[in-house]
N, C-alpha and C positions, 0 to 999 in steps of 0.2 A: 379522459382525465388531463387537465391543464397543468403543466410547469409550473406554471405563475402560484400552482398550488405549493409550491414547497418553496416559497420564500419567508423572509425572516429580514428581518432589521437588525444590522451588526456594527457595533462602534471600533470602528478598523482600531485602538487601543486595546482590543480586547482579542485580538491575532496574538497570540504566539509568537514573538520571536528566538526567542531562547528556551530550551525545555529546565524544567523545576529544578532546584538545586540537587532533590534526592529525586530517584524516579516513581516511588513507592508515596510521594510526599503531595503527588497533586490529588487534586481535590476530587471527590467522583459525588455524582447524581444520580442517588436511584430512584428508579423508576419501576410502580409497582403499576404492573396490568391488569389485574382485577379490583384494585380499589382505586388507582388515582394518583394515589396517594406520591410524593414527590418527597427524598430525607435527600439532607444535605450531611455530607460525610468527608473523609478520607480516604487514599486509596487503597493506604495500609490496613485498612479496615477491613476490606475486599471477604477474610474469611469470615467476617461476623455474620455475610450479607447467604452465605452459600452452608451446604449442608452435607455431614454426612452421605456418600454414594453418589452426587454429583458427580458428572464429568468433565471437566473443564477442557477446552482444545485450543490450541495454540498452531498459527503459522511459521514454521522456521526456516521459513527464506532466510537468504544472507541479502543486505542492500552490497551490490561492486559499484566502486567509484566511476559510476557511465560517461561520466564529463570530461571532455579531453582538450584542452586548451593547446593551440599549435599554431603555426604558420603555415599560408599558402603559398606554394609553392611554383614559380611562374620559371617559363624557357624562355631564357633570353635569346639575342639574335646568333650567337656563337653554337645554338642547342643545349645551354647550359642551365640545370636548374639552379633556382637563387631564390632565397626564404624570403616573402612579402609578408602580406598584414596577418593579424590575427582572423584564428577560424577557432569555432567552436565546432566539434561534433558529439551530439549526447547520442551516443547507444540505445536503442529502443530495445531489438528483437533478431535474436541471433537467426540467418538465414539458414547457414553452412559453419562448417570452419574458415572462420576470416573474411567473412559475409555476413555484414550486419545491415539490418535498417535501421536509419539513423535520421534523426535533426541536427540538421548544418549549417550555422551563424556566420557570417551574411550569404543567406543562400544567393541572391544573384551572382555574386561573384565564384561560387560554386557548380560551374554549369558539368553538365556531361564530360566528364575525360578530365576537371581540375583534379588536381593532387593536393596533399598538405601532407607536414613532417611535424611527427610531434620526438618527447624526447630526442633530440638533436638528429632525426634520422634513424634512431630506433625502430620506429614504427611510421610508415606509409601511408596512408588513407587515398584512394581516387575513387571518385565519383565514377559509378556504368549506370545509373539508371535512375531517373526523376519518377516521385509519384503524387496522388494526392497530399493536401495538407501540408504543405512545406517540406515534406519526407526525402530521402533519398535512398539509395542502395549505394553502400561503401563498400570498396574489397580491400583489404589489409593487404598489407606484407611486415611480418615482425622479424626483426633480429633474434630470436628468443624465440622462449612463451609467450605466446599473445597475453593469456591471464596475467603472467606474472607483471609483463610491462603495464597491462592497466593498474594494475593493483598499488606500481609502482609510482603511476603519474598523473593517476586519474583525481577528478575532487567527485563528493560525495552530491549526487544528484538529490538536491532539495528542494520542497516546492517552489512554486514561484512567487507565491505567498510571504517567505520566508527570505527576508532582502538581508544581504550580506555585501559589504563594500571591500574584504580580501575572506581566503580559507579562510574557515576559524578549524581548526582540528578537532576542537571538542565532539565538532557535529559529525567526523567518522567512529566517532564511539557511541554516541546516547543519539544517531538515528540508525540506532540498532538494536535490535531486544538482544538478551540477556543470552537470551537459547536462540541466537540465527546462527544455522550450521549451512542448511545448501543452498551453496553461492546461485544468483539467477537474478535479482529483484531489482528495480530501477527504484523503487519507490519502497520504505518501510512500511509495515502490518501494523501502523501505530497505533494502534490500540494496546498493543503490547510491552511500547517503549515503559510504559507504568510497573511494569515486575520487575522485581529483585529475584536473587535464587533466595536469601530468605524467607519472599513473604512464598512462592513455589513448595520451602519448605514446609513452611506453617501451612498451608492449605493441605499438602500430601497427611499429613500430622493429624489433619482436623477431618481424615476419608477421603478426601475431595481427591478424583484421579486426574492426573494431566496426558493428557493424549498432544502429540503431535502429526501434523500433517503440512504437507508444503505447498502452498501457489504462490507462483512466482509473481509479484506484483507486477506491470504493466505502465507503460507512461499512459495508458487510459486511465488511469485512475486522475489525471491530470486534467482530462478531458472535458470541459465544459458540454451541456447537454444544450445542443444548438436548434433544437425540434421545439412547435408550440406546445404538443401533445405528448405526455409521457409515454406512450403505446408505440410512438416510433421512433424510439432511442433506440438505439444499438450500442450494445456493450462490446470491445473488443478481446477476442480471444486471448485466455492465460492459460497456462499448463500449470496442472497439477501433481501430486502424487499423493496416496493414501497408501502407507504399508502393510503389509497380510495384519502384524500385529496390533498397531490403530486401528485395523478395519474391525477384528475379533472384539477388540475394549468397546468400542462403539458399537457396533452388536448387539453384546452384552446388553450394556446401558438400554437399548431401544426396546431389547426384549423383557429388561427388568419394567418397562414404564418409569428409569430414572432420568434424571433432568440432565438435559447437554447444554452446556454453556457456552457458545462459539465464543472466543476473544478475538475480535474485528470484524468486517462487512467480509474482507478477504478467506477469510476461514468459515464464515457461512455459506458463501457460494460455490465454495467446493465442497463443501459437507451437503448442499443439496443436491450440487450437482451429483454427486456421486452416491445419491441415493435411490437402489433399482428394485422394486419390487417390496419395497419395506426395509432394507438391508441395503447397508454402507457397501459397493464395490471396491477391493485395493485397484490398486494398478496406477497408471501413467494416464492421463487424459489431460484433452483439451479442455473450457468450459467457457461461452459468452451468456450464462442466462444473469438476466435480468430483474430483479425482484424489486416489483413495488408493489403499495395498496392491493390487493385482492391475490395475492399470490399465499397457497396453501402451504405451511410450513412443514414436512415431514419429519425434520429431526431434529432442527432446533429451538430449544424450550428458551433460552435466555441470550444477552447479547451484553457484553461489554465493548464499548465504541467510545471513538472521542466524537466531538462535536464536529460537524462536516457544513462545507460550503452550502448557502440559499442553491436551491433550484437543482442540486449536483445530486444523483442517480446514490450513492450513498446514502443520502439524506431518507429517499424515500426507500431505498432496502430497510433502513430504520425505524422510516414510516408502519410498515409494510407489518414487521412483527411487534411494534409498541402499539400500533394504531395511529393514525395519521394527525386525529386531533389533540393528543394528550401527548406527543412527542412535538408538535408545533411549541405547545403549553408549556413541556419541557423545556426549550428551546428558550422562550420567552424569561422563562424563571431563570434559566443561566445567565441570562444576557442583563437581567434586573440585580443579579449579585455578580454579576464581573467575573464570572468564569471565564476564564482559559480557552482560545478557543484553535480548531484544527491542527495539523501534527504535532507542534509541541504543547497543546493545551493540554484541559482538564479531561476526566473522562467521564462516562455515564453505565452505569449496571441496569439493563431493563431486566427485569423478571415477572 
């Protein structure tokens, strides 16, 4: 199966750069699997589209501000360190405590053994270790809490999709769902950035159960898929977690034959991943699986997702449970009404 198969013609005006004034207010597309059939809606609508005994599931990552803007820091001839240019380091993937890998802006100037100082010296960063893909190995030293000084000085890691000429603050509130409790995420579940706690309410009101579960998003989700063939892409490792009590609800659900509704690609691939013998596993795990085209769905019946990159490993998880030609179709028809499109766009309800 070719890449070239999950392309699409996008009129970069119909990116997203800001999310909707309410988050309940963008637009959604549904997409009906056994007739075709394509309605054009509301998102606040979401409970017309679902039903009594439904399960709906939600990822409640937290996004932490990964981006840490600072100075390099150079020995002069006396042994004295002295603040230089700007560095950027984004947080990818906590190694240890105060061992992270990381992407480091301008990495030449970044070699083995450079330092930088962010918050005035607060916090340390030196380079031990070069890897593929512009990557590094960072070891900290904090004044403090490490968390707490990120929390304190970091900006909110947004796509790159998503051009910003200073912070905006907005975007550490609404690129975040409503329910992000445990901190970990480089990137938001944005499928989810669309809930309110009312319409959560109106849905529990109308049967509908919400289950939560966490994986932690990844700067692979970033990842351009660089292979001619979809068969040998490689998805990069994200941790999960499934509670004893999620795992019970969902259970439940698979034994009644009732319909689970993942909310994002992210909450689907832990929900498959963590499905062993017919039955949800709780516990802590890793998960790199890959879902496109031909891949047998276990547990989930439905998918609310925003609209995702040409060619981008997303697209075809999307593919994968809509059908590859009637979600292209899809595709098309948003692109024909000026839908909204990737993190902060519109979204889509397959069922």
């Amino acid at each position: 199966m070719l890449v070239s198969e999950f392309d699409y013609d996008l009129p970069e005006e119909l990116i997203a750069q800001e999310p909707a004034r309410r988050r309940d207010r963008s637009r959604l597309l549904v997409v009906n699997k056994a007739s075709g059939l394509l309605t054009d809606s509301v998102f606040d609508r979401l409970p017309d589209f679902l039903a009594a005994g439904d399960t709906v599931v939600v990822n409640n990552t937290r996004v932490f501000p990964a981006r840490l803007i600072g100075r390099r820091l150079r020995t002069t001839a006396r042994g004295e360190s002295m603040a230089a240019g700007r560095v950027e380091v984004f947080l990818i993937r906590q190694i240890e405590p105060l061992v992270w890998e990381a992407l480091v802006r301008p990495g030449k100037a970044m070699l083995r053994g450079a330092r930088a100082e962010f918050a005035r010296g607060k916090l340390i960063a030196e380079v031990i270790e070069w890897r593929e893909l512009g990557r590094r190995i960072v070891r900290f030293e904090a004044a403090g809490s490490f968390d707490e000084i990120i929390d304190r000085i970091g900006r909110t890691p947004l796509p790159p999709y998503i051009k910003r000429d200073t912070e905006d603050r907005l975007d550490a509130e609404r690129y975040q769902t409503v329910y992000a409790s445990a901190r970990g995420a480089v990137a938001a579940p944005t499928a989810g950035l669309h809930f309110t706690p009312e319409l959560l309410d109106r849905l529990r009101a109308g049967g509908v159960e919400i289950v939560e579960i966490t994986l932690h998003v990844g700067y692979g989700t970033f990842q351009p898929v660089r292979v001619d063939r979809v068969e040998d892409h490689r998805i990069e490792p994200e941790s999960y977690t499934i509670s004893e009590a999620s795992a019970d609800t969902l259970n439940r659900a698979l034994e009644d034959r009732r319909r689970i509704i993942a909310v994002g690609t992210t909450t689907t691939r832990a929900l498959e991943s963590a499905c062993q013998q017919g039955a949800i596993a709780a516990g802590a795990r890793t998960t790199d699986l890959f879902i496109y085209p031909g891949f047998k769905f276990r547990v989930v019946n439905g998918l609310v997702t925003n609209f995702h990159l040409p060619r981008s490993s997303l697209l075809m998880l999307v593919a994968a449970l809509g059908g590859q030609d009637l979600i292209l179709d899809a595709y098309r028809h948003a692109v024909e009404r000026e839908y909204r499109f990737y993190s902060y766009g519109d979204a889509m309800l397959i069922l």
